[in-house]
N, C-alpha and C positions, 0 to 999 in steps of 0.2 A: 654684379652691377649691370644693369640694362646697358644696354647700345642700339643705337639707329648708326645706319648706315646708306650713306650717301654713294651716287655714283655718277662718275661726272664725266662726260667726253674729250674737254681740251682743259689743259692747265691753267689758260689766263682763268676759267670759269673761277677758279679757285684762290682764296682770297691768301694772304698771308698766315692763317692758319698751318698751311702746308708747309710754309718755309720753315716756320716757328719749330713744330714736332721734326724735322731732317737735321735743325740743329741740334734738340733734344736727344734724338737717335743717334747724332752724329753719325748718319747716312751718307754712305760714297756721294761722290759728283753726278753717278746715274740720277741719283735722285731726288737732284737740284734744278732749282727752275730751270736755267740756262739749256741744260741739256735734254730734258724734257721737252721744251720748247722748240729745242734747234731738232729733236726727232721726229714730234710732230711738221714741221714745216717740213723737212729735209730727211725723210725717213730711208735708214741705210739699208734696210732689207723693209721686203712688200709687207705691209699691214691694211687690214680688210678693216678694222672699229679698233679704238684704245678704250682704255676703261682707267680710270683713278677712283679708288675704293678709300673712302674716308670714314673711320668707324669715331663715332663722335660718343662720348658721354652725354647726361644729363643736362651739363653746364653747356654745353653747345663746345666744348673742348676735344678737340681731334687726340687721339688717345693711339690711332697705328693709324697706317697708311699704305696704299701698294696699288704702281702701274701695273698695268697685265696690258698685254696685247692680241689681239684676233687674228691670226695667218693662218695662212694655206700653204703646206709644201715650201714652207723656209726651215730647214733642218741642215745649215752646214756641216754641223756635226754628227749627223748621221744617227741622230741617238732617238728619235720617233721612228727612224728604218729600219733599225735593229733591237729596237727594243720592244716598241708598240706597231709591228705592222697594222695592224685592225684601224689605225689611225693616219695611215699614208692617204693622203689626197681629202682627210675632212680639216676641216677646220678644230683649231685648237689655240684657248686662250692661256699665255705663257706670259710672268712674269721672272726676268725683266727682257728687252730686248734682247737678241742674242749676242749684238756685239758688248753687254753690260759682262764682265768674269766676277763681279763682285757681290752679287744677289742677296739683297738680306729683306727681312721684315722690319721695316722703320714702327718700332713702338716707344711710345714714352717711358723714359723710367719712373716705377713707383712700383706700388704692393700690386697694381689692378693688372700691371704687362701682360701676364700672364692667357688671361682671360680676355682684353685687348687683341693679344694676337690669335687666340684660337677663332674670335669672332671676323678675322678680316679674312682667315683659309676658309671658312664655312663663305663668308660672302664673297669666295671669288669662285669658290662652286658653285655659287647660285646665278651669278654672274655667269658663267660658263653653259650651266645648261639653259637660262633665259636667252642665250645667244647661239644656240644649238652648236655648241661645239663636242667634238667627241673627248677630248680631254683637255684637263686643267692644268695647271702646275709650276713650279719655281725651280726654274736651269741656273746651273752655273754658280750654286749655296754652298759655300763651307763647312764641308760635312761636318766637323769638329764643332759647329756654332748652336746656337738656340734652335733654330729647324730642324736639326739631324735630329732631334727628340720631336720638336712639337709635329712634324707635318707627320711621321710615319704612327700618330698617335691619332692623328685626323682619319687616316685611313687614304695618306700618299705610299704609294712605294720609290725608294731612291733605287738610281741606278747611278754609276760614277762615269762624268762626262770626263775629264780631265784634270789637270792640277796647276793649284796656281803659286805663282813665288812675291816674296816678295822682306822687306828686312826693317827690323829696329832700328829706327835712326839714334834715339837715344842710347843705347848702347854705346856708337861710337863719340870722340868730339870731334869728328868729323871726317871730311876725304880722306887724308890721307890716315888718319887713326886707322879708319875700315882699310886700306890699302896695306900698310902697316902692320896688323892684327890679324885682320879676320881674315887673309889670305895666304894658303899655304906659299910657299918659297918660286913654285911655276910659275902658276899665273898670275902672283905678283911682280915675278921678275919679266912676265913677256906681256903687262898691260905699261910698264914702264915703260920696255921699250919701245910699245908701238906711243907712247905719248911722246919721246923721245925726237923720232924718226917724224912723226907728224908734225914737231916744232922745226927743225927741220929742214923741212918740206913745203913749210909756210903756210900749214894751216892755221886757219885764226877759227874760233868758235864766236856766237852771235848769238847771242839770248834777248828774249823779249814777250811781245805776246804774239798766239801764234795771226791773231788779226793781220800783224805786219809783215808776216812772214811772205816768202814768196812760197804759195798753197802749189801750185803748178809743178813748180820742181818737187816738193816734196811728192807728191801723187805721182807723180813721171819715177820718181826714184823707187818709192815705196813700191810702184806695180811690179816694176822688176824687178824688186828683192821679193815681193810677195808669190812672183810666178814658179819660185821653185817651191813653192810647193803646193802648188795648182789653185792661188788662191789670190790670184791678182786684185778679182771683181769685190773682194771685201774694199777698195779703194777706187770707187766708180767717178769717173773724169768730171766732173762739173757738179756732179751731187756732192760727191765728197768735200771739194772746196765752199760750199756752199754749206754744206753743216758746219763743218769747222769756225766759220767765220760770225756763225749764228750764237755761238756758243760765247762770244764775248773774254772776257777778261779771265775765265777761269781755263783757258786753253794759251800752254805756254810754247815756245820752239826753241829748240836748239839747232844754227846750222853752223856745220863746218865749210869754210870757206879754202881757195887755193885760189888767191886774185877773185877771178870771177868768175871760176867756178865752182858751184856745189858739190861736195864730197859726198855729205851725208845730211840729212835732214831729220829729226826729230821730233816727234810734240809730246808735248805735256797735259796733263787735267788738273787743277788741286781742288780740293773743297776742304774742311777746316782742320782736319788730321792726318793729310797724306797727299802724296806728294807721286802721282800714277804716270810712269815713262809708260805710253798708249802706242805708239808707234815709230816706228823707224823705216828710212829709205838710205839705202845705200849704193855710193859709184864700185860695179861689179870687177872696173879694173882700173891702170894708171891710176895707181897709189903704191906706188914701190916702198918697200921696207914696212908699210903698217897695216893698218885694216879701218876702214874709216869705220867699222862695226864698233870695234873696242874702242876707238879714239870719240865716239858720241857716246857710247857708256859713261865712261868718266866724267864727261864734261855734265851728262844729265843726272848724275849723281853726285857733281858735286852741289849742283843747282837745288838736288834733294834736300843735302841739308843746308845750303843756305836759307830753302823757303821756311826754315824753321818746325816743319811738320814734324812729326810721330812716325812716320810709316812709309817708307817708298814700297809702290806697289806696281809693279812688273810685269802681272799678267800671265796669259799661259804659253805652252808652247817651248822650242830651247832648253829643254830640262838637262841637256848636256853642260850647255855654259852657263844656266846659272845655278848649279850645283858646285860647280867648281867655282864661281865666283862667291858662294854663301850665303845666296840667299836659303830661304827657306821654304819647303815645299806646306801645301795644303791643298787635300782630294777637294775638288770642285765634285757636289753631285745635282741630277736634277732629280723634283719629286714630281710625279706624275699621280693623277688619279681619275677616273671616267667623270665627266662633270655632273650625272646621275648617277648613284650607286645602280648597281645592276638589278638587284631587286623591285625598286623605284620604276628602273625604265620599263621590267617588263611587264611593272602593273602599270604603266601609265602607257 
């Protein structure tokens, strides 16, 4: 089947088509208006051009879809430094942004996917070199998904950035089932008690959206829980509240409270299948007998399955406690590839 492909600068450009196919795809929150919108305005790492690649049918019907973004020297994960030196300090266009762990190719279901998807990797290399970038590619993809085949067929190589977690809601019928169940005899008996000692203690938990939330405390918490391990600046003071609040109704909070002070602060993402605990801040001390860490676990998981979803997704990072907690591991990889083949650039 023929395809044209469109390429568009900002998301308002883009009509309802787009939301239409992320339902179809049933596409993480990355790649929902909201959040698209709120990166654009409030971008959490430096972007030089965005690009939205819309590969349409005959019918004028959007058929896959995929952000990529233009940066320079934004590699927190170190995976352009150690993998592609030749590519430190040029530019290089990456789908999805780096704080996205959920990376997929939004294609419609039907017979055509296939061919759909191979036509939107060809036009983000053409994308890439029309925009003189030294390489292309999708960070942060589930190795085990539809890309672990199609991109390294395209002529990407993967490299494995990290792993993400995350659990069947259905499975259980609910908190406590998964409390119950799916946890050995430990750390069911020692998330008990810190829910215990935190009742208590007089914390009270406060869910909502995170619009209401108080953004400040969270970011003041979140920094210093983020600093041990040198990674404060992913939660940048006035940006960060600023994205958040852009992002509308699909951004939820959890805080725990002591009177009036903040224990531990939370947020949430959902879009129509999953239910994504995104961040946490936590008070480092005075909280005797519990951990406000495991005491906003609980409380965000139970919220998981109240929201009714399919999937609480949890992200990377902690492979220690959420192994013992059950969730489930899956390799995050990225696929990289020169945005000209090499034969190309040296004849051109």
């Amino acid at each position: 089947m023929p395809y044209s492909v469109r390429v568009h600068t900002t998301i308002d450009d883009i009509d309802e088509r787009w939301d239409d196919l992320m339902t179809a795809a049933r596409a993480p929150v990355f790649y929902r208006r909201p959040f698209l919108r709120a990166f654009e305005k409030h971008p959490l790492h430096p972007v030089l051009r965005t690009a939205y690649l819309l590969i349409e049918d005959e019918a004028g019907q959007v058929q896959a879809a995929l952000p990529a973004y233009l940066q320079r020297d934004v590699d927190p994960m170190r995976v352009i430094a150690d993998h592609y030196p030749h590519a430190v300090g040029r530019t290089v266009l990456l789908s999805h942004a780096w704080h996205c762990y959920d990376s997929v190719l939004p294609v419609r279901p039907g017979p055509g996917s296939r061919s759909a998807a191979r036509r939107a990797v060809s036009a983000l290399r053409e994308v890439a070199a029309r925009w003189d970038a030294r390489l292309c590619g999708i960070v942060n993809a589930d190795a085990d998904g539809p890309l672990g085949t199609l991109l390294p067929d395209a002529g990407f190589t993967g490299v494995d950035i990290d792993v993400g977690w995350g659990l069947t809601l259905d499975d259980y019928d609910g908190f406590d089932d998964y409390l119950g169940n799916a946890l050995k005899k430990k750390p069911r008996r020692n998330l008990r008690h810190d829910l215990r000692e935190a009742d208590k203690a007089g914390v009270t938990a406060h869910t909502g959206h995170a619009k209401d939330a108080d953004l400040d405390t969270f970011v003041r918490l979140a920094r210093a829980t983020a600093a041990k391990f040198d990674n404060a600046d992913y939660y940048r003071p006035g940006l960060f509240q600023d994205f958040v609040l852009a992002l509308g109704d699909c951004a939820g909070s959890v805080e725990l409270r002591v009177g009036d002070r903040t224990v531990a602060s939370a947020l949430t993402l959902t879009d129509d299948t999953r239910l994504h605990y995104w961040a946490v801040g936590y008070a480092q001390k005075d909280t005797p007998g519990y951990s406000p860490f495991y005491v906003a676990y609980a409380h965000v998981m139970r919220e998981a399955w109240a929201s009714g979803r399919e999937w609480a997704e949890l992200g990377r990072r902690n492979p220690t406690f959420k192994r013992r907690y059950g969730l489930r591991p899956r390799a995050l990889r990225g696929y990289f590839a020169d945005a000209v083949p090499e034969g190309e650039r040296l004849r051109g």
